[in-house]
Backbone bond lengths (Angstrom), bond angles and torsions (degrees), N, CA, C in turn:
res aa  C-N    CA-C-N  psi(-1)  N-CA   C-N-CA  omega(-1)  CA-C   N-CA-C  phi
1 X - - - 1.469 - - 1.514 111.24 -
2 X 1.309 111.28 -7.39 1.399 114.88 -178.69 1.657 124.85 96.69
3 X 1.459 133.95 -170.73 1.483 120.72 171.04 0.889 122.43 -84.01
4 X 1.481 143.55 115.54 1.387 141.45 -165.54 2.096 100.23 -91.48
5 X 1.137 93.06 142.52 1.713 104.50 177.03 1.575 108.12 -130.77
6 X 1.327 121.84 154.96 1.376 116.58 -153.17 1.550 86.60 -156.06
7 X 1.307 128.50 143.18 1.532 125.24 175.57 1.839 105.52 -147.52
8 X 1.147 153.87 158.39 0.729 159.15 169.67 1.459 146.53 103.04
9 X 1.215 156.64 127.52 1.866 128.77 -168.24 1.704 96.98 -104.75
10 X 1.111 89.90 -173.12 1.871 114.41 -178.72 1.664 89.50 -104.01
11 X 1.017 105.55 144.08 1.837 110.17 163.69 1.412 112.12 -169.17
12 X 1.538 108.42 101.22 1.855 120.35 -168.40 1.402 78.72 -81.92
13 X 1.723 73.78 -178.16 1.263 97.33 -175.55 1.779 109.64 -85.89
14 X 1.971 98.43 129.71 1.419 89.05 -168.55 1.581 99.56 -144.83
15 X 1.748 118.53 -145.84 1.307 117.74 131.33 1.966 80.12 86.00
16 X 1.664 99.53 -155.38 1.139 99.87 -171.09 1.758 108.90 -100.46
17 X 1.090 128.55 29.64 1.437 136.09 134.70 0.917 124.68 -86.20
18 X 1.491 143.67 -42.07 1.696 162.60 155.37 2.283 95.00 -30.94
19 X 1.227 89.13 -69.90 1.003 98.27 -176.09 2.048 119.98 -44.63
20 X 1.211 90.81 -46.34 1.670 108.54 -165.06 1.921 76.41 -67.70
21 X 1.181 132.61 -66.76 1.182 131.92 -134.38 1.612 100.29 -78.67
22 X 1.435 118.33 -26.28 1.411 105.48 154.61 1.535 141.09 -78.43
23 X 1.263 104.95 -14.90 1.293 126.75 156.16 1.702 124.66 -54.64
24 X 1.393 101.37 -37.58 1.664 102.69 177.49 1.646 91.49 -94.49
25 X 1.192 148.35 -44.95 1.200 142.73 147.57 1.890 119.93 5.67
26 X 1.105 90.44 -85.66 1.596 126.02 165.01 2.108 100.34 -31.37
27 X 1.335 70.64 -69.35 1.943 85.88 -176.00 1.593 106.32 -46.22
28 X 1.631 107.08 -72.80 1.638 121.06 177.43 1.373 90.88 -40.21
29 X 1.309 129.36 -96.55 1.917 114.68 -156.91 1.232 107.26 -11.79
30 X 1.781 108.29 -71.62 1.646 118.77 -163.28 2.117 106.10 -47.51
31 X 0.969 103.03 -33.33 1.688 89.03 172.95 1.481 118.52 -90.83
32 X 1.543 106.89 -26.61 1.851 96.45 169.60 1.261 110.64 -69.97
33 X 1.078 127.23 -60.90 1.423 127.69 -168.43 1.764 107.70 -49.97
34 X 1.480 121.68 -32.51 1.743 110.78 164.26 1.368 118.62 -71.85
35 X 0.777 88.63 -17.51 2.141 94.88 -169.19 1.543 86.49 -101.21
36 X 1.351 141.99 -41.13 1.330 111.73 -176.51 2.114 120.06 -70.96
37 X 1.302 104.43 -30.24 1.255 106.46 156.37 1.397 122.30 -71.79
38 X 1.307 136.19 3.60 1.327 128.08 155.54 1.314 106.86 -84.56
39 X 1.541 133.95 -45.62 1.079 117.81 168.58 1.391 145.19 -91.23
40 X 1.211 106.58 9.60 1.621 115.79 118.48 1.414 141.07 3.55
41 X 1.440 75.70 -106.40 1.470 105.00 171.55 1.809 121.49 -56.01
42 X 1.275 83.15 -37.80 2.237 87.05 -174.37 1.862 72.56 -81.08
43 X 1.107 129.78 -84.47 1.521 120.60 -146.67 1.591 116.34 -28.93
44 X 1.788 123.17 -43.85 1.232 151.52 178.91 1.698 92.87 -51.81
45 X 1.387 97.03 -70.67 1.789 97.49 -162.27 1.889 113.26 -61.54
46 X 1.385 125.52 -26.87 1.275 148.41 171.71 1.137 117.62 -79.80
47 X 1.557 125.98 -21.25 1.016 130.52 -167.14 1.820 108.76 38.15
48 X 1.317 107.23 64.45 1.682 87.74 177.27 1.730 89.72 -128.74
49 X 1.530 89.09 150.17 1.708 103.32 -170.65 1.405 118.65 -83.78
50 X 1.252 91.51 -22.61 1.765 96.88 177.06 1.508 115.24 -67.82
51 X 1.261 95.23 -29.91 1.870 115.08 -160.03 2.042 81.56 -82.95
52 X 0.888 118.98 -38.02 1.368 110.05 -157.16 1.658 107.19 -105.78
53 X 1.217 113.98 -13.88 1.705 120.65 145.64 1.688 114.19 -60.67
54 X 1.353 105.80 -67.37 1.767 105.05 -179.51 1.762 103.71 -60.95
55 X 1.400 121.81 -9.83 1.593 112.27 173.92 1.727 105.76 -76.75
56 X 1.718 96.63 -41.56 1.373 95.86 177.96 1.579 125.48 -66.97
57 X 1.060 102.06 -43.51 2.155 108.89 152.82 1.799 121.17 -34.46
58 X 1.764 79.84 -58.98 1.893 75.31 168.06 1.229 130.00 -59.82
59 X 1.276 119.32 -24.49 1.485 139.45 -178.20 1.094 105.51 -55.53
60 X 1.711 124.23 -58.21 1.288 143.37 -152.62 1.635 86.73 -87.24
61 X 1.342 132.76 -43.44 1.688 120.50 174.64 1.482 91.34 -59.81
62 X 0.783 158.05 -89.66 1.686 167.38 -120.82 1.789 80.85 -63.36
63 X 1.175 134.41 -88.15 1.214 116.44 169.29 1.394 146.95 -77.55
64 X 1.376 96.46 34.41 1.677 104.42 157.70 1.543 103.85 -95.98
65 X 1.679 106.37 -46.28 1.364 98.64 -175.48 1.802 110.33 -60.99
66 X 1.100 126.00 -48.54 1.422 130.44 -177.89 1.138 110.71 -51.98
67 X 1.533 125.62 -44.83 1.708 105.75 172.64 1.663 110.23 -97.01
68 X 1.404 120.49 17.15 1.265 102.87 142.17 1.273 131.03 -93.26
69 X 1.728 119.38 -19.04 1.527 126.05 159.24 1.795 97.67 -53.29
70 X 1.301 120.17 -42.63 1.481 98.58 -168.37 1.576 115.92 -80.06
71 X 1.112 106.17 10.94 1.392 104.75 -156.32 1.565 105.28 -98.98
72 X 2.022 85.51 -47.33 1.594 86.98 173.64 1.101 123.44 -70.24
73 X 1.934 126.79 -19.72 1.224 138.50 170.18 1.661 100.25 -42.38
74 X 0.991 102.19 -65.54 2.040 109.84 -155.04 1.570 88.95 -63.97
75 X 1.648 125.27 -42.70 1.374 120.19 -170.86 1.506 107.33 -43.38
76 X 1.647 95.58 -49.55 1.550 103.79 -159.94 1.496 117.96 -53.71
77 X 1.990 93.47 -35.11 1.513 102.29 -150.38 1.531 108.30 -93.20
78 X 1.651 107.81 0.39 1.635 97.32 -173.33 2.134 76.15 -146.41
79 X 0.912 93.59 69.33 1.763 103.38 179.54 1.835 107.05 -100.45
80 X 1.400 104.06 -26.61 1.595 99.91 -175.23 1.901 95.73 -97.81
81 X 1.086 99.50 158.11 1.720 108.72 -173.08 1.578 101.19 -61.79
82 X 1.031 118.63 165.73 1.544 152.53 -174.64 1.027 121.69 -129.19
83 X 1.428 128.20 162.75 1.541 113.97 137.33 1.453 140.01 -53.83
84 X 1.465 93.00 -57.76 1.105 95.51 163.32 1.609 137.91 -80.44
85 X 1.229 125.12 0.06 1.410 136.73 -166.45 1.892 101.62 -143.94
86 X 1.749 111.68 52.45 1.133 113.31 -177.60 2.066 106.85 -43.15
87 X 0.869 111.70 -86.34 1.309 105.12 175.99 1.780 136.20 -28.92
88 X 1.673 98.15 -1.65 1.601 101.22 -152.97 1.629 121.15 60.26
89 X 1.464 110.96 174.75 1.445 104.40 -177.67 1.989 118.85 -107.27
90 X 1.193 78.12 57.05 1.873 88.00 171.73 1.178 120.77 -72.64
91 X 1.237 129.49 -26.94 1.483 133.66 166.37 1.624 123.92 -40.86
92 X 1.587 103.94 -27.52 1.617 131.08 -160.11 1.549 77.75 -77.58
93 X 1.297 153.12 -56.92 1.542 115.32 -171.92 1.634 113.21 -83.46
94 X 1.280 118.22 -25.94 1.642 94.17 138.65 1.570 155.35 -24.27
95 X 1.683 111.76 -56.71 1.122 109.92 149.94 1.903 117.10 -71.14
96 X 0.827 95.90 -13.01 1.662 89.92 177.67 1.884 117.84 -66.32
97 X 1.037 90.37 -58.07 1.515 114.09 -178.70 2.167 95.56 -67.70
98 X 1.226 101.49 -24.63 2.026 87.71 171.81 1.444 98.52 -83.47
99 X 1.170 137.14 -41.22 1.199 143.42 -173.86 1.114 118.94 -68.87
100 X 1.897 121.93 -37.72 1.426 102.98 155.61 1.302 128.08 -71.44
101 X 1.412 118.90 -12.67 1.711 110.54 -161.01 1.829 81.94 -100.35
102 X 1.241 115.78 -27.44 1.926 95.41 171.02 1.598 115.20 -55.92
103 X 1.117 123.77 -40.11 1.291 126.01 -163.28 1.676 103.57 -96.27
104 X 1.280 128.74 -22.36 1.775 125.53 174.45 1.307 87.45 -76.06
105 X 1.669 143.97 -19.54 1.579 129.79 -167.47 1.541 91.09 -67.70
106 X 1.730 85.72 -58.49 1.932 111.91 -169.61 1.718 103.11 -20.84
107 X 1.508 97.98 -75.29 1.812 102.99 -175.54 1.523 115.97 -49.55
108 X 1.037 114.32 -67.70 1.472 137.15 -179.98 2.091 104.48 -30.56
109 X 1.047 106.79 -27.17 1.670 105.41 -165.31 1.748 84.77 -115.11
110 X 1.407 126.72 -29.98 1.581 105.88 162.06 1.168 134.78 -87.41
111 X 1.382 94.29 14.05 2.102 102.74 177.84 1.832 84.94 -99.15
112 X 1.003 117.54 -47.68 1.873 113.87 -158.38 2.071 81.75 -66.93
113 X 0.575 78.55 -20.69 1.995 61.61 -163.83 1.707 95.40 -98.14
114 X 0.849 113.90 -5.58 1.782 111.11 -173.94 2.192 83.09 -95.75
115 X 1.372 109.06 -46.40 1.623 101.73 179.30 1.007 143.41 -45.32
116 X 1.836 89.35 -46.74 1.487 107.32 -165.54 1.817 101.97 -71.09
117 X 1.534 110.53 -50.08 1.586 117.01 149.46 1.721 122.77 -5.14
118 X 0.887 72.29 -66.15 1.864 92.08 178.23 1.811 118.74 -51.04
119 X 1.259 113.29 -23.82 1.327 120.35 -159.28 1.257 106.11 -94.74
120 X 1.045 113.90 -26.07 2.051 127.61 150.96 1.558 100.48 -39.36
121 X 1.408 130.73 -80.02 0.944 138.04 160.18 1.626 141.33 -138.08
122 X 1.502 97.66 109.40 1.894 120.37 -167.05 1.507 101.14 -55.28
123 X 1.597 134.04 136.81 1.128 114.54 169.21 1.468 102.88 -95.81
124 X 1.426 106.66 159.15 1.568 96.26 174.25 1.787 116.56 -90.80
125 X 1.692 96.48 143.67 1.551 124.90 -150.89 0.949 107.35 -133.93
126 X 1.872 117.57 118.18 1.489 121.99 -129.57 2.270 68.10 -104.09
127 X 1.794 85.07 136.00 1.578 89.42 154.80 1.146 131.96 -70.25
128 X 1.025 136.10 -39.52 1.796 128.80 -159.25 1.519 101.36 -66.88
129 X 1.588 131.64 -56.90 1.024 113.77 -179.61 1.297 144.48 -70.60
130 X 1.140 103.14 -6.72 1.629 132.43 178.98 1.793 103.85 -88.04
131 X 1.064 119.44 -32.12 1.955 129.19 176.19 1.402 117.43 -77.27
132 X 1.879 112.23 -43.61 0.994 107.74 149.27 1.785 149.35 -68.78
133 X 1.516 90.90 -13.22 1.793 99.82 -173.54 1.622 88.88 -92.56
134 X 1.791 129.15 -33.10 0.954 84.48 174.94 1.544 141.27 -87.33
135 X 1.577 110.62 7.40 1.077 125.51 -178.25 1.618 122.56 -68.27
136 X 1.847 99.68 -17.00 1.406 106.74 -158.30 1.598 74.70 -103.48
137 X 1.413 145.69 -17.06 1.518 154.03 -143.96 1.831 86.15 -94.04
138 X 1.195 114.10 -45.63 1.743 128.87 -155.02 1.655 85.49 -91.78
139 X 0.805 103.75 -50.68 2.379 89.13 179.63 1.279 99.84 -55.92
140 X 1.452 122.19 -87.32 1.457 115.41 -175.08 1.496 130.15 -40.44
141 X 1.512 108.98 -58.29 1.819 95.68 168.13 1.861 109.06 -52.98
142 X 1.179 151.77 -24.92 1.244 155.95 168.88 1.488 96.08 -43.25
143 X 1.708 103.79 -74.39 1.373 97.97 -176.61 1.511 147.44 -67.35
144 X 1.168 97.13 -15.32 1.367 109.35 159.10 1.765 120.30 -62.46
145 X 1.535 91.19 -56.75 1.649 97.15 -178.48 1.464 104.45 -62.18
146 X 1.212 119.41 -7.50 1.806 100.47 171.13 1.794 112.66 -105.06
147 X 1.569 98.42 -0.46 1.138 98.28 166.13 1.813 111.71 -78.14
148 X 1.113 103.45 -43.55 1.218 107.35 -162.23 1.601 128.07 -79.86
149 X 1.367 103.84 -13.54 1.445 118.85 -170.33 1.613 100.00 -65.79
150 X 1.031 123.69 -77.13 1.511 114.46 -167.14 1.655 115.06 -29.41
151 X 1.106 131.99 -35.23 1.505 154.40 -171.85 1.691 104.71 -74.30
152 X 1.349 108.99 -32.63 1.525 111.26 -171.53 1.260 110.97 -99.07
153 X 1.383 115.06 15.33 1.738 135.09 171.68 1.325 100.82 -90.97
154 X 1.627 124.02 -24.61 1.664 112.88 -153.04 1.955 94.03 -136.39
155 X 0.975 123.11 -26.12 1.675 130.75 168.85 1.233 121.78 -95.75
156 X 1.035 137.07 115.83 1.520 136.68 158.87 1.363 98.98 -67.37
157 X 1.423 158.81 37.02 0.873 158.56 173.83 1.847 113.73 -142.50
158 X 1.039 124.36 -41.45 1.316 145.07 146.81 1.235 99.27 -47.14
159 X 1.765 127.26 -46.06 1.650 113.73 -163.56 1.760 88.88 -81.35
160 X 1.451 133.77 -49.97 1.271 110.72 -167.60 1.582 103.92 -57.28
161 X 1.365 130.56 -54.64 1.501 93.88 171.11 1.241 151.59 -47.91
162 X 1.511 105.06 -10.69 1.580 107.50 -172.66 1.673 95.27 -109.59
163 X 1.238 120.54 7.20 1.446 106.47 162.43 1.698 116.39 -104.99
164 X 1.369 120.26 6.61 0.692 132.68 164.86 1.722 125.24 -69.42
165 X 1.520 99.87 -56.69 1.095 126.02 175.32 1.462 98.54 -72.73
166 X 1.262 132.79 -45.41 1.992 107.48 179.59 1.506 74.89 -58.22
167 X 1.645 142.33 -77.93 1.663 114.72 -141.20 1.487 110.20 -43.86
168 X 1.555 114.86 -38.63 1.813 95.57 -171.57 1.481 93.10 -75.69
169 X 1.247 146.39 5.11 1.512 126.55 166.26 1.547 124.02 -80.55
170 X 1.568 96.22 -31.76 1.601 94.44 161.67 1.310 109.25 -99.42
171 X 1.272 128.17 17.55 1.459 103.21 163.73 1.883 106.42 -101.16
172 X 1.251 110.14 -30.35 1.530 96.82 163.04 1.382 134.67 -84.75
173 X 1.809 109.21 34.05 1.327 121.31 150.93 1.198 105.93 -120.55
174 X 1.279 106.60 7.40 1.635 85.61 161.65 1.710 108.63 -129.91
175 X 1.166 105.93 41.61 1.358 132.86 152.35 1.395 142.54 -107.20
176 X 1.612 77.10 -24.41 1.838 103.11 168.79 1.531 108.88 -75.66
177 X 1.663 95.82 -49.17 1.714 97.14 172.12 1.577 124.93 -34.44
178 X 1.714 102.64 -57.40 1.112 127.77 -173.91 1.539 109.71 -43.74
179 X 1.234 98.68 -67.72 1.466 115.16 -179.35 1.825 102.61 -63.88
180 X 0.915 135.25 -16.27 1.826 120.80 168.09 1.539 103.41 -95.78
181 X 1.054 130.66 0.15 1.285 147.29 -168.00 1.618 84.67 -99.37
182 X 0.801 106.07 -97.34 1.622 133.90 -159.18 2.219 94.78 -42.73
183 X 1.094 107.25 -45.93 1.721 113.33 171.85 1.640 118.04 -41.95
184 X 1.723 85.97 -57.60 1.646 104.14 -177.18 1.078 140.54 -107.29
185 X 1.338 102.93 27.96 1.637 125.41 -164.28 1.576 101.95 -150.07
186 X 1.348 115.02 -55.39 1.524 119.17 -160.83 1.699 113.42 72.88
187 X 1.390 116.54 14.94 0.927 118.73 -156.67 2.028 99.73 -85.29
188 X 1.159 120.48 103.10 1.547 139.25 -154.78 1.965 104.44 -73.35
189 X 1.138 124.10 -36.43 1.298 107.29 152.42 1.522 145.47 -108.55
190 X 1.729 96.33 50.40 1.591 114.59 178.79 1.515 80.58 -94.43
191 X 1.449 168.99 -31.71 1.492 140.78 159.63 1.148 130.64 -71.98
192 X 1.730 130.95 -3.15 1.531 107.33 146.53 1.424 126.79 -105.80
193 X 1.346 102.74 7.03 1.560 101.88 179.21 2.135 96.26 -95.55
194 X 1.043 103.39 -22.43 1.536 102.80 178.46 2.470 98.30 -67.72
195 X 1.193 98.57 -56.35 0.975 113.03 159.15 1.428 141.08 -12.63
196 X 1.542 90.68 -64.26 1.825 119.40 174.35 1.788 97.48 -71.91
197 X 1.180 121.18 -43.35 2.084 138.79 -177.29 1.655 82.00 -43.74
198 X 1.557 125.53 -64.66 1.167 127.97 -107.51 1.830 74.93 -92.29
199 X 1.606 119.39 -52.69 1.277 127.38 171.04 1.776 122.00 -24.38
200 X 1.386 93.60 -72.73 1.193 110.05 -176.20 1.707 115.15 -74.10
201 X 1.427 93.55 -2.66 2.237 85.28 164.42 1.317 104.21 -79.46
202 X 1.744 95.68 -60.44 1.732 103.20 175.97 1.320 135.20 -34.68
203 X 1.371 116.82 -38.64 1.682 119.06 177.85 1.390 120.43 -83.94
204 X 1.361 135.49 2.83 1.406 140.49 160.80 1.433 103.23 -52.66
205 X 1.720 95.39 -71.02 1.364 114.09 -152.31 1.440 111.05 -105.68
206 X 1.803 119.87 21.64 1.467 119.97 127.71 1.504 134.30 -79.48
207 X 1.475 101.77 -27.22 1.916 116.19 150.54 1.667 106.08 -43.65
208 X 1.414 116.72 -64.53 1.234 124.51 -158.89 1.642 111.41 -40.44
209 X 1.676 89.10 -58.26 1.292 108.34 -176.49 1.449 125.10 -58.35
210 X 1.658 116.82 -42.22 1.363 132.51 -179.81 1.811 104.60 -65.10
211 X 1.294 119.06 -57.50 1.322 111.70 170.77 1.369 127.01 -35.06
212 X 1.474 115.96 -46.20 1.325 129.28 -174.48 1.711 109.18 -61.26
213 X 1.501 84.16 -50.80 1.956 86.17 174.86 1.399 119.74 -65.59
214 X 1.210 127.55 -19.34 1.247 153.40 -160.73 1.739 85.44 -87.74
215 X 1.418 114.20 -74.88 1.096 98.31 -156.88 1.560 117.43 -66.22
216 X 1.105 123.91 2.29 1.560 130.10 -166.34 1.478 85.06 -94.09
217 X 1.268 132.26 -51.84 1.342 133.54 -146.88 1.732 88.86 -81.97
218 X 1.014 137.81 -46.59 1.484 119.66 173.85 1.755 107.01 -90.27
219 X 1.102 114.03 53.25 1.458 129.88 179.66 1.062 115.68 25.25
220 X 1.614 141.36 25.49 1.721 118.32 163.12 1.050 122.76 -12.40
221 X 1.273 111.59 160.70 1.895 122.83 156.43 1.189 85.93 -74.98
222 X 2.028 121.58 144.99 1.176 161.46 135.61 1.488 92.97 -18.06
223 X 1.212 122.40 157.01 1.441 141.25 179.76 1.480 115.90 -79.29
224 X 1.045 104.93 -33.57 1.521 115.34 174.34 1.108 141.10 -112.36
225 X 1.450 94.04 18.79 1.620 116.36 -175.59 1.679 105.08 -107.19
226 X 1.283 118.33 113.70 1.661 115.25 -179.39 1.075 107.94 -72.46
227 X 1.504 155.62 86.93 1.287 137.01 -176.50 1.424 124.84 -55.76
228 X 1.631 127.78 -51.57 1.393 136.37 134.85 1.257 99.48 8.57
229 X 1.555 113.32 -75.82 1.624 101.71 -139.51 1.294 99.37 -105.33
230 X 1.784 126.33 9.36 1.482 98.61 -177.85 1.920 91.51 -102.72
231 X 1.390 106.10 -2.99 1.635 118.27 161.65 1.457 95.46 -34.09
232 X 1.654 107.46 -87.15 0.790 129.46 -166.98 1.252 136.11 -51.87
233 X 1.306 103.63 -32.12 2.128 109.00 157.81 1.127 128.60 -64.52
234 X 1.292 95.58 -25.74 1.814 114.35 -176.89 1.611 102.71 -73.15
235 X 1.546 104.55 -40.16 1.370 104.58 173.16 1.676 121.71 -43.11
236 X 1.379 94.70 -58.16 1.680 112.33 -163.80 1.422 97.11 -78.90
237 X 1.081 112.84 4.13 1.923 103.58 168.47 1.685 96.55 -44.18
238 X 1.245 133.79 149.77 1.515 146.65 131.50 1.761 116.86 -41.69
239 X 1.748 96.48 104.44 1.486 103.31 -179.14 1.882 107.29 102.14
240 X 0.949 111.38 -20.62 1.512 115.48 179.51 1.308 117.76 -72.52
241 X 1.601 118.88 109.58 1.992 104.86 -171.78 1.466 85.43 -94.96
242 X 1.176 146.32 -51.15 1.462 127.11 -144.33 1.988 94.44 -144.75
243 X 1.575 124.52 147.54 1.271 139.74 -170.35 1.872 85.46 -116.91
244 X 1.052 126.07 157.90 1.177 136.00 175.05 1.565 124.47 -168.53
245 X 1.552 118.46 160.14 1.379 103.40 160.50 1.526 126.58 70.30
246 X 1.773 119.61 10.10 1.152 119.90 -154.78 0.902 117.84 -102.02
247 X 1.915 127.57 129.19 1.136 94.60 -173.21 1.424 86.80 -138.46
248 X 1.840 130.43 171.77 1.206 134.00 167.93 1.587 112.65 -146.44
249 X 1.336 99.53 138.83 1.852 115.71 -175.81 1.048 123.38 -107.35
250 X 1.432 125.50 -167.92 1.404 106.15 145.98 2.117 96.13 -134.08
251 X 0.942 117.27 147.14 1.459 116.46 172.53 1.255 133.88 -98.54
252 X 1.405 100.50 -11.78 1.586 114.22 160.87 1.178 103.11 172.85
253 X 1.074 124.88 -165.75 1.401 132.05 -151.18 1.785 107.79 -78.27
254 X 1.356 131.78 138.08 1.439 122.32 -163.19 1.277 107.90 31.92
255 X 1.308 124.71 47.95 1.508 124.63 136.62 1.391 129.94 -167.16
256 X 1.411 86.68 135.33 2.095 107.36 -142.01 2.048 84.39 -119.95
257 X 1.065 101.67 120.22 1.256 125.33 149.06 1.373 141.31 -85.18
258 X 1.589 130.78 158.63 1.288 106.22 178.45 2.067 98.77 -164.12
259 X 0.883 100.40 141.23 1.587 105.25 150.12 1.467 131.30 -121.18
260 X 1.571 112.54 177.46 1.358 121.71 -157.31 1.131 133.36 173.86
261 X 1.367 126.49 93.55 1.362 130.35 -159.02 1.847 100.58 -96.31
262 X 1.531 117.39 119.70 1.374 118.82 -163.23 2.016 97.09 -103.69
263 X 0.733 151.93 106.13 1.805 138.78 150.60 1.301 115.47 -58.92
264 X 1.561 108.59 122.73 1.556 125.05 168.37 1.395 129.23 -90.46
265 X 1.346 127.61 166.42 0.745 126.29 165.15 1.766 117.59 -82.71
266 X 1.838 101.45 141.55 1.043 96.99 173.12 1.827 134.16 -16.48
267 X 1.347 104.31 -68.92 1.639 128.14 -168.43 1.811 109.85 -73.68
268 X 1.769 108.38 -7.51 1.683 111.17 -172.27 1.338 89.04 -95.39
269 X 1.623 81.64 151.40 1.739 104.18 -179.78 1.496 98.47 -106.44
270 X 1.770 110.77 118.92 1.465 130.04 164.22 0.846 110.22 -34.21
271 X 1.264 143.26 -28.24 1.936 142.01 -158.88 1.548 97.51 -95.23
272 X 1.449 141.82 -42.61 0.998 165.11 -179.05 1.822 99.12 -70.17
273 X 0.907 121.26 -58.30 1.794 121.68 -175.01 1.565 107.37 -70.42
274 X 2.052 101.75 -37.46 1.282 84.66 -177.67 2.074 129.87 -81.31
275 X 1.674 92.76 -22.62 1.294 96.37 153.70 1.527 133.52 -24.72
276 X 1.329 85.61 -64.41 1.542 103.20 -156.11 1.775 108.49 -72.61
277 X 1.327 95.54 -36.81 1.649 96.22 173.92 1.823 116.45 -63.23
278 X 1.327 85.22 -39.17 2.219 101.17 -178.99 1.477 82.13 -43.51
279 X 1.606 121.46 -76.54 1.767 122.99 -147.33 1.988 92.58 -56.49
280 X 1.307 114.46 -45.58 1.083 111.50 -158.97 1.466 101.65 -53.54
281 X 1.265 129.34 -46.24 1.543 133.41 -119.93 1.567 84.49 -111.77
282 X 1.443 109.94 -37.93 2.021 121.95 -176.29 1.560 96.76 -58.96
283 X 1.671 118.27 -83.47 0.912 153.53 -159.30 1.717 107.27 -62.60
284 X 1.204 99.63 -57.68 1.713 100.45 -169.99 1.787 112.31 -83.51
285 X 1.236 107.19 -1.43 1.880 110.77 -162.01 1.794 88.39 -141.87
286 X 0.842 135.45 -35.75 1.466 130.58 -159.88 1.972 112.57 74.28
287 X 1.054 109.25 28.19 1.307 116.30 179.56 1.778 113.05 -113.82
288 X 1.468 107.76 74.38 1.285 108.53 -179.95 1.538 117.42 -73.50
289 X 1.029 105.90 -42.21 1.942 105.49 166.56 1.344 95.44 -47.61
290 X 1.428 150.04 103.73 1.219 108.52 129.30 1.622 104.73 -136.55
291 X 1.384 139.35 139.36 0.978 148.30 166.40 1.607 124.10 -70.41
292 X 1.469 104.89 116.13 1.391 103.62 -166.76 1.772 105.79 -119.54
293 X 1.211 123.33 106.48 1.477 123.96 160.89 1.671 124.59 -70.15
294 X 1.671 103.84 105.75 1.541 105.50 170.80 1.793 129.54 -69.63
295 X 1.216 116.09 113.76 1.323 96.09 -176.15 1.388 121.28 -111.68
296 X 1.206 144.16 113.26 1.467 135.68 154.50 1.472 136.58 -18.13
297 X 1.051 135.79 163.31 1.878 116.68 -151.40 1.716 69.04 -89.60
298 X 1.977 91.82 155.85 1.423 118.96 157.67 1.740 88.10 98.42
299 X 1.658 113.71 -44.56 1.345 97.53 -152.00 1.558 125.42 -75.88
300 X 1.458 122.12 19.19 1.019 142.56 -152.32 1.361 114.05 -115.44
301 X 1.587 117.94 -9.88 1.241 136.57 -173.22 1.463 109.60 -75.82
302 X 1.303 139.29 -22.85 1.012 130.29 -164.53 1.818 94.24 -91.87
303 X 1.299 129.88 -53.70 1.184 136.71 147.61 1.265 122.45 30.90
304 X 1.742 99.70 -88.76 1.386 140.20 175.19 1.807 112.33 -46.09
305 X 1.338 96.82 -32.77 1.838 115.64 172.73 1.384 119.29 -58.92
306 X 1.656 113.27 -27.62 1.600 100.88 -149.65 1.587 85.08 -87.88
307 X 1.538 106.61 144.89 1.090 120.07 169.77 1.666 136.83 -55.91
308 X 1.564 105.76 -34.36 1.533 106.60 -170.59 1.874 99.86 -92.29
């Protein structure tokens, strides 16, 4: 098959950012999980649907954040290769982040159909306690989402939690609505049509999210990776007769892999081709993992054989 050359490491996210970002992790649970049993309880005693849709949202933050604490746990703890887990288990906030945006769809399509229900007949839903819970609903989701944002720049798994949490941020303003609505009006179906708002924000951008995981998990090319054309640079390397075999992923979140079997010319020196592809492939694509096999003419033929 020829000389194979290999350049690059794996490096998640760890160290003393890894650290900070489970730490606010840790923190966020400890305030959803109190504020989701307050609204609970006020939603239960009020019977108001809005209050008990954005409880069910919180729910779904309470376990986005928890299986992304577990996720990065297992990342952390089986992060160097194995036998059995050559890659380590980075994929695990992958499935995390499909699993939250499956289950924010889940809620989100049984609050709009539990609402629309409702419009037969609204029960009446005392404002004051519903204006104040959501006021205390809008501090805490706030603080979380400012915990969490920096983290949802570098995890696709961190981002399904923190898009979760903006949904419970607009859904406890539009619970607050409800409840100043409902004070100064009495007006009895400003909580399932606020309700149905809160549904239909959420299910865009639990699609959004699920696709994304989706597409990593059946390995697309990265979004910003031209495959075409880094074919094609690889081609015009100096000394390169034929590019082959190429393929590029992503393996989890900020980290894009790639292979690539290059054919030389007789008289080119492998050390020289493989250089030049590393700067190309680092520098010009943002794909520093990538594994590149040099081959000598002829040796490429067997290659061309494998069936899949």
């Amino acid at each position: 098959m020829g000389v194979g050359h290999g350049h690059g490491h794996l490096a998640p996210i760890g160290g003393s950012a890894g650290g900070r970002h489970v730490r606010r992790l840790w923190i966020s649970l400890g305030v959803l999980l109190a504020f989701l049993a307050l609204e609970v309880v006020v939603g239960v005693v009020t019977s108001s649907l809005a209050l008990l849709s954005d409880a069910g949202h919180m729910f779904t933050d309470v376990l986005g954040v928890g299986m992304s604490l577990a996720a990065i746990t297992a990342a952390a703890r089986g992060s160097g290769p194995t036998e059995r887990h050559t890659f380590g288990l980075y994929r695990a906030e992958v499935l995390a982040a499909l699993a939250n945006a499956t289950l924010l769809c889940g809620v989100a399509v049984w609050v709009i159909v539990a609402a629309v229900r409702r419009f037969a007949d609204p029960p009446e839903v005392p404002g004051l306690p519903l204006t104040l819970t959501a006021v205390a609903g809008l501090a805490a989701n706030l603080a979380v989402f400012l915990l969490l944002r920096d983290g949802a720049k570098e995890s696709l798994n961190l981002r399904g939690a923190y898009l979760e949490v903006l949904a419970d941020l607009v859904g406890s303003v539009g619970v607050l609505v409800t409840g100043i609505v409902t004070v100064t009006t009495g007006w009895a179906y400003a909580d399932p049509l606020v309700a149905i708002a809160i549904g239909l924000f959420v299910v865009p951008r639990a699609i959004g999210l699920g696709r994304q995981a989706v597409w990593i998990l059946v390995e697309g090319a990265p979004a910003h990776v031209d495959v075409p054309r880094v074919r094609a640079e690889l081609a015009a390397l100096p000394g390169v007769r034929d590019v082959h075999d190429v393929h590029v992923w992503t393996l989890t979140s900020g980290m894009e892999m790639g292979t690539a079997h290059l054919s030389i010319d007789a008289d080119t020196d492998p050390g020289t081709v493989l250089s030049a592809a590393r700067h190309l492939l680092a520098d010009g694509h943002g794909v520093p993992h990538f594994t590149i096999q040099v081959e000598p003419p002829g040796a490429h033929t067997h290659c061309t054989e494998l069936s899949w």
